[in-house]
N, C-alpha and C positions, 0 to 999 in steps of 0.2 A: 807127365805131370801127375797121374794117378797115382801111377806105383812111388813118386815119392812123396805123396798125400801118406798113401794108404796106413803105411805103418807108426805113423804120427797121429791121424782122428781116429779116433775107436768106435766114432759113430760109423765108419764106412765099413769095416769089418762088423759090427753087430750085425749087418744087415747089406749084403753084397746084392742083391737083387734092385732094392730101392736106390742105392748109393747106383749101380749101374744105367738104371733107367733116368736118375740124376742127373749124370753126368753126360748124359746121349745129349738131355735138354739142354745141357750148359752149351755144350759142341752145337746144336743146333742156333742157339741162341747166337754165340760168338761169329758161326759162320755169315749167320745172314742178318747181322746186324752191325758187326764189325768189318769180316774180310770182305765180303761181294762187294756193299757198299765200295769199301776203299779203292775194290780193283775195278768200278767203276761198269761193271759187266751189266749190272743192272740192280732194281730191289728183288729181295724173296720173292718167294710166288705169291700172284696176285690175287688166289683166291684162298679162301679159310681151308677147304678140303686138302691145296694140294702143301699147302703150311703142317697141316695134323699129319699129311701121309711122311712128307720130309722128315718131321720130325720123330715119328715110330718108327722110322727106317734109321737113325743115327743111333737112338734109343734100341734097336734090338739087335743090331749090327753092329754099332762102335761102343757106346756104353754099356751095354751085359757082358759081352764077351770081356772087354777088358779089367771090369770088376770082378769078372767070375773068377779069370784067371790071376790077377793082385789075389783074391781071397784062396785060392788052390796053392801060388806061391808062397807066401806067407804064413798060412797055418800047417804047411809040411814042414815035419819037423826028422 
């Protein structure tokens, strides 16, 4: 879904760090307020700490890396 953001908002390439750590929260968000919910496993975790750690871990694992790389791809020319 990124990479075929990427090359249509100009706001995510100005700024592939922000737009990454963005997108970690969007995934965090979706996860545990969408999927878990529906597949019924349970809610997100029950305390604020281990919500912030969840979420720095989607945000510097799934969202940087994947904007780093949309920004690496994209601007090789």
């Amino acid at each position: 879904m990124f990479f075929a953001l990427y090359p249509r908002l100009q706001a995510l390439a100005r700024r592939p760090v922000l737009s990454g750590i963005a997108y970690g929260t969007f995934a965090w968000v979706v996860m545990n307020l969408v999927v878990v919910p529906l597949t019924r496993i349970g809610k997100f975790p029950a305390t604020l700490q281990g919500a912030v750690i969840n979420a720095v871990i989607l945000m510097v694992c799934i969202g940087l890396p994947i904007s780093l790389g949309a920004h690496r791809h994209f601007t090789r020319k």
